[in-house]
C-alpha positions in Angstrom: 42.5 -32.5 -57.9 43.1 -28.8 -58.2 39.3 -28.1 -59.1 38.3 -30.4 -56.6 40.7 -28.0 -53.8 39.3 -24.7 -55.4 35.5 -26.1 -55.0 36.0 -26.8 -51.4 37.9 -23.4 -50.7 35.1 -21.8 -52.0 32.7 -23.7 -50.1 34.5 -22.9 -47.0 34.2 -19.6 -47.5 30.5 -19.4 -48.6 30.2 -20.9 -45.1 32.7 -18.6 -43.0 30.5 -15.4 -45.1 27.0 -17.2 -43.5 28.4 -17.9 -40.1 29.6 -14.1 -39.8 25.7 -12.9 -40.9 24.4 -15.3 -38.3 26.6 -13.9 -36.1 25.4 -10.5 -36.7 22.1 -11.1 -36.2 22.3 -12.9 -32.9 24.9 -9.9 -31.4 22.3 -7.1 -32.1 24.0 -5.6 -34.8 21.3 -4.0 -37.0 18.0 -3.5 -36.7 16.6 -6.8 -35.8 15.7 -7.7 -31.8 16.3 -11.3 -30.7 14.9 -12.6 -27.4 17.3 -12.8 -24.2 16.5 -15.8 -22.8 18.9 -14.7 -20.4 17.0 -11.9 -18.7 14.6 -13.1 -15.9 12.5 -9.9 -16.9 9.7 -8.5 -18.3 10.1 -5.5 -20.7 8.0 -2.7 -21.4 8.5 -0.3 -24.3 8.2 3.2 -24.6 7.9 6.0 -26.7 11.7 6.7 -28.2 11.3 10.5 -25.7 10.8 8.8 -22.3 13.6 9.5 -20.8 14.4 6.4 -18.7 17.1 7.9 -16.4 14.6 10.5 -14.8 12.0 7.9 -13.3 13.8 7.0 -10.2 11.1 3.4 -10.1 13.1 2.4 -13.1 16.5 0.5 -13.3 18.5 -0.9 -15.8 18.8 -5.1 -16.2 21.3 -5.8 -18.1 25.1 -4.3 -20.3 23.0 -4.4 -23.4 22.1 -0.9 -25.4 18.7 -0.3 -23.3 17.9 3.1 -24.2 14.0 2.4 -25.3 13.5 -0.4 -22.3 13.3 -0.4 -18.4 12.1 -2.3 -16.0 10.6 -2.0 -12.6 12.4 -2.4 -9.1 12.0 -5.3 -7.7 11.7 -3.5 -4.5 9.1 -1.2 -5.8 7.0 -0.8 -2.5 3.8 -2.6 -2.9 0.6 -3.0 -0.7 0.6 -4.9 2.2 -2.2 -6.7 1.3 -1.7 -6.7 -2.4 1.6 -6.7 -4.4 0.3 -5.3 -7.5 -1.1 -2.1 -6.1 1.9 0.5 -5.8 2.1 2.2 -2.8 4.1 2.9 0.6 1.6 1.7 3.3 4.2 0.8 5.9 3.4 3.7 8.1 -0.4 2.4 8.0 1.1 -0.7 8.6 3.2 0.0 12.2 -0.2 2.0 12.9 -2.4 -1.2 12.6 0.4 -3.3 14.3 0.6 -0.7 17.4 -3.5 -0.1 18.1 -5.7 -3.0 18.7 -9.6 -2.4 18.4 -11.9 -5.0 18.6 -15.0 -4.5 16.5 -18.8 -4.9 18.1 -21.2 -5.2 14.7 -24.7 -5.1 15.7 -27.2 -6.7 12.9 -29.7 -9.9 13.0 -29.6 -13.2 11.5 -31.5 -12.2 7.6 -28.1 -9.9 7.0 -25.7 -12.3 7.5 -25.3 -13.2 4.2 -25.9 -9.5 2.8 -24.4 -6.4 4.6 -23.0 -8.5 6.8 -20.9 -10.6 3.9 -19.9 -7.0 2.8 -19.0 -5.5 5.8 -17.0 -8.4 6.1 -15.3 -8.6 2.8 -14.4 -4.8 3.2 -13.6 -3.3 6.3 -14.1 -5.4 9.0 -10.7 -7.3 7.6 -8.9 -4.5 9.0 -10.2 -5.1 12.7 -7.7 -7.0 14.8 -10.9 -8.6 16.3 -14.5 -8.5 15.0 -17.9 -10.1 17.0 -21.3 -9.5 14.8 -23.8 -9.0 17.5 -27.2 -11.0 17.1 -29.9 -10.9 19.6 -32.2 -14.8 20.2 -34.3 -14.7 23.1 -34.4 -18.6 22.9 -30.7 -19.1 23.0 -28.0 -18.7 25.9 -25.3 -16.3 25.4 -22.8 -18.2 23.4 -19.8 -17.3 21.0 -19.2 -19.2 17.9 -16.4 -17.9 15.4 -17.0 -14.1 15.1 -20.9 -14.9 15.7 -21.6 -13.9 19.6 -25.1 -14.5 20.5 -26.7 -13.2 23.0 -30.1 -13.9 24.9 -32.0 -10.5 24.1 -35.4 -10.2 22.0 -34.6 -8.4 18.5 -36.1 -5.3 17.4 -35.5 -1.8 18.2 -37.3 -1.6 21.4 -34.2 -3.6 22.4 -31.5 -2.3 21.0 -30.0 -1.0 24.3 -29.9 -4.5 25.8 -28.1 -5.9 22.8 -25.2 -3.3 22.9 -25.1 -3.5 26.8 -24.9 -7.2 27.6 -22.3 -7.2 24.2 -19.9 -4.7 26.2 -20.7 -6.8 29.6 -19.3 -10.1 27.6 -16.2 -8.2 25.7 -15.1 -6.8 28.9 -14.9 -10.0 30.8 -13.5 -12.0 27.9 -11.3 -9.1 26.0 -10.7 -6.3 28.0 -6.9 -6.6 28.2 -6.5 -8.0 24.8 -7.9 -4.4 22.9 -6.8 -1.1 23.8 -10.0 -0.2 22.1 -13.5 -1.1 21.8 -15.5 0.5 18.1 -19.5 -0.4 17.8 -20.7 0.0 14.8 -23.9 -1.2 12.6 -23.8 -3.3 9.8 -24.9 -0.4 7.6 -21.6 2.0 8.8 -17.8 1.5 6.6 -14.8 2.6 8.8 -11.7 3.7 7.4 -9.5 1.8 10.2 -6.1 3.6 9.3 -7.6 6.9 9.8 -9.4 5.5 13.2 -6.4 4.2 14.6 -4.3 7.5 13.3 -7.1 9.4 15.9 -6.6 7.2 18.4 -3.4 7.2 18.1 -3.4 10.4 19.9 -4.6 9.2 22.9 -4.3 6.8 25.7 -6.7 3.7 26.1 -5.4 3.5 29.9 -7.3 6.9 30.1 -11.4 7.4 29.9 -12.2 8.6 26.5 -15.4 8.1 24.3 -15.3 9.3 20.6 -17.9 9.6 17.7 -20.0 12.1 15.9 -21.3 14.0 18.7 -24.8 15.0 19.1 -26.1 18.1 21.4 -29.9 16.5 22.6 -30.3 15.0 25.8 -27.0 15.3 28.5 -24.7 18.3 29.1 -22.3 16.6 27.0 -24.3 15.2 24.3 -24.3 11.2 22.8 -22.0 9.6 20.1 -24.5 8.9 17.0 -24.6 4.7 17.2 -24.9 4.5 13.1 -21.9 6.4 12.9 -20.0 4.6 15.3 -18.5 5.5 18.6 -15.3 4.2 20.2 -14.2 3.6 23.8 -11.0 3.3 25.2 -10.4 0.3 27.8 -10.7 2.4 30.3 -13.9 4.0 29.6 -15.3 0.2 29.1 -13.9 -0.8 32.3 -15.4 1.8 34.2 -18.6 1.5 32.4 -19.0 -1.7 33.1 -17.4 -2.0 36.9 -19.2 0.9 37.6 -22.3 1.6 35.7 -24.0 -1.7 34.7 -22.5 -3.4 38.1 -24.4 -0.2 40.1 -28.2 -0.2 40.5 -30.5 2.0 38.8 -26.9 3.7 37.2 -27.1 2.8 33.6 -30.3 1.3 31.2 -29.9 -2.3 30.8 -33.0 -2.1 27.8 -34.3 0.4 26.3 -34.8 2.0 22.0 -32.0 4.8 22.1 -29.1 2.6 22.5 -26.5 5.0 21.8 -28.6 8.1 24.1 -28.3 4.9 27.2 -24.4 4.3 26.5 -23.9 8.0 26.4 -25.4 8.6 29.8 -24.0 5.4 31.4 -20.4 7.0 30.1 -21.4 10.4 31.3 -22.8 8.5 35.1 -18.9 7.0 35.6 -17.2 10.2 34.6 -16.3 9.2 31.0 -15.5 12.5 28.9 -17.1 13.4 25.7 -13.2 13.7 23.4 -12.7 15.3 19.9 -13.3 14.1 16.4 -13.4 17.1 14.6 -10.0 17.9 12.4 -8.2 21.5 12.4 -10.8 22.7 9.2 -14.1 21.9 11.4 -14.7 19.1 9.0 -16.8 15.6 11.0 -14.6 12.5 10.6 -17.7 10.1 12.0 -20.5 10.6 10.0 -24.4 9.8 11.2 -25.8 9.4 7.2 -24.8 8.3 4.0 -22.1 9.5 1.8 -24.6 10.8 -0.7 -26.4 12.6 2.2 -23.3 14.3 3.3 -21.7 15.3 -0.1 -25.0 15.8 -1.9 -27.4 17.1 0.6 -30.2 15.9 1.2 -29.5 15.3 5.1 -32.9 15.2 7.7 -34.0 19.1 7.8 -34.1 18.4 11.8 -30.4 17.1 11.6 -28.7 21.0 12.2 -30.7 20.7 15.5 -28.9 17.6 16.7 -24.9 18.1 15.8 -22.5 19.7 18.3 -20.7 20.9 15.5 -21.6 23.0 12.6 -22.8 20.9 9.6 -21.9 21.0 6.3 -22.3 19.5 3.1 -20.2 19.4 0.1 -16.7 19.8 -0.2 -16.6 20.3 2.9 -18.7 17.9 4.6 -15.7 15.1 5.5 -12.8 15.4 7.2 -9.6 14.5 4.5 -9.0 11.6 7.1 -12.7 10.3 6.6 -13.6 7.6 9.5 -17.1 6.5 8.8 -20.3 6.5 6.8 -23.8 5.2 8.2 -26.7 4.0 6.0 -24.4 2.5 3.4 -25.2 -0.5 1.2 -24.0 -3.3 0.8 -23.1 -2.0 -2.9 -21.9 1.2 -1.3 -19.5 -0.8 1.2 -17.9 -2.3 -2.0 -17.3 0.7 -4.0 -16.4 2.9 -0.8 -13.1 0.1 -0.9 -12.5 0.1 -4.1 -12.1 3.7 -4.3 -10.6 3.8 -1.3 -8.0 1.3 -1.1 -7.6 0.3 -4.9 -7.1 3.6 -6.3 -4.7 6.0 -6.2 -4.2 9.8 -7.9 -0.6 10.4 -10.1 1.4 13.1 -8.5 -0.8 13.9 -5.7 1.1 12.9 -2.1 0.8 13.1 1.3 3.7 15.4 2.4 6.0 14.0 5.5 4.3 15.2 8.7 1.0 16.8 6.6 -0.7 15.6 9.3 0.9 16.8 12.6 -1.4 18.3 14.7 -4.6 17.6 12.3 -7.5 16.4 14.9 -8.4 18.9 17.4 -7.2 16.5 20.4 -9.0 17.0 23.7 -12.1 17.1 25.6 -14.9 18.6 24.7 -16.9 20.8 27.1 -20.2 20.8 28.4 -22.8 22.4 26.5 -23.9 26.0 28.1 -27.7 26.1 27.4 -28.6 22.5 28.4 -31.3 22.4 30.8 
């Protein structure tokens, strides 16, 4: 009976000596890591240097020794658009919510499912309206979706009809619904935070017309049409009350689309208005990226811009707005570098950009004749 007492004593301690082990290991104690089923988290481990407490993404998740692991905020700002690419966008953001521009895309019915699948995938997302603009001689003017239609022949011998009778149909269906009116090509990629950041500085009650601004053919010059131009609601509501509704005022047809809109503007007293940032570098740009980093622009192409040109570093504005003569494959990387790609360290200082566009009119030219 005594043996018998002893043998379970000892048992009962053998058992006491494994529970206080297992108890060890499951508290931490030592080296050994067990799982915390606990923790709603992910961990990431780092180097035993990193000091956590100096990264101000990073906090703590738990009362457990967590020298070597952190995790991120759960209010780590993320994109709008995209929750795993970490940045602050909400002043883009307020900017997009404020400015409305409705997008005119000119193209024909073989790109639809090439640049103009692109342009659509990419930047066109960010217009807070966009109308491709095909031209069918057999078919009435009708809009379907974002497809608008209009009874004009195709070709470039009728590229001024196209553009005209699409800002005759915008401005009796949208012209209070945009404060501003961008056409574009389906070849061109506009940056529409940086846009909307110009326009920003004006007034769409008040006649303005912006672009990359040519010297040939008025006093003022014409907006390049591949590199876009823009137009305030007022300047489209003039244009259109009192240019195409005036005989013999403005070109209803015609090859040099954007050299007819120019000189409609310039007939109703629209004003030629700055695009140019405080450095002299082009925000709109008439040619490719390539063109206009690389050289390799038309020889005759000095002749043509109001501005100095330049190529190389300093060829683009830091708040680039457009590109013309870009790819489909172009319009694709342009975004991914663009808006999916960000440098470490390198910020945008608060109010880095006051005063940045050289806002205003711009005058006539001296020597036109």
């Amino acid at each position: 009976m005594v043996r018998l007492k002893r043998a379970w004593i000892s048992t009962g301690l053998i058992l006491i000596v494994v529970a206080f082990c297992f108890m060890i290991i499951i508290t931490g104690i030592g080296n050994f890591q067990f799982e915390d089923f606990n923790d709603t988290v992910n961990y990431t481990f780092y180097d035993k240097d990193y000091d956590i407490r100096s990264d101000p993404s990073i906090t703590y998740s738990s009362a457990k020794d967590t020298s070597d692991v952190h995790v991120i905020k759960a209010d780590l700002l993320t994109a709008a658009d995209d929750k795993t690419l970490i940045i602050d966008d909400r002043d883009a953001q307020q900017l997009m919510t404020n400015i409305k521009v409705l997008c005119l895309i000119t193209t024909v019915t073989g790109s639809l499912e090439t640049k103009v699948k692109a342009v659509n995938d990419t930047w066109a997302r960010r217009c807070d309206r966009t109308l491709y603009i095909i031209g069918d001689p057999s078919s009435p003017t009708r809009l379907q979706g974002d497809i608008l239609t209009l009874k004009v022949p195709n070709g470039r011998g009728h590229l001024t009809a196209k553009s005209s009778q699409a800002l005759k149909f915008v401005h009796s269906r949208f012209l209070m619904d945009y404060d501003w009116f961008l056409k574009a090509d389906d070849d061109t990629y506009i940056v529409m935070e940086n846009l909307k950041f110009l326009l920003s500085h004006y007034s769409p009650n008040t006649p303005v017309y912006l672009g990359h601004l040519f010297k040939k053919y008025s006093k003022y010059g014409y907006m390049s049409g591949g590199a876009g131009y823009v137009l305030s609601r007022r300047a489209l509501r003039k244009m259109v009350q009192h240019g195409y509704r005036s005989a013999g005022k403005c070109r209803n047809d015609g090859s040099d689309e954007d050299v007819d809109v120019a000189h409609c503007l310039q007939a109703v007293n629209v004003t030629v208005h700055n695009s140019i940032d405080r450095f002299g570098r082009e925000s709109f740009h008439a040619f490719s990226g390539l063109a206009h980093v690389n050289g390799g622009l038309p020889y005759t192409v000095k002749s043509y811009d109001r501005h100095p040109t330049r190529t190389g570093v300093d060829c683009c504005s830091q708040l680039l707005i457009s590109f013309h003569y870009a790819s489909p494959e172009f319009l694709y990387l342009l975004e991914q570098l663009l808006y999916r790609t960000s440098i470490y360290g390198r910020k945008i200082p608060d109010k880095g950009f006051t005063k940045f566009f050289g806002i205003g009119t711009v005058p006539p030219l001296k020597d036109f004749k």
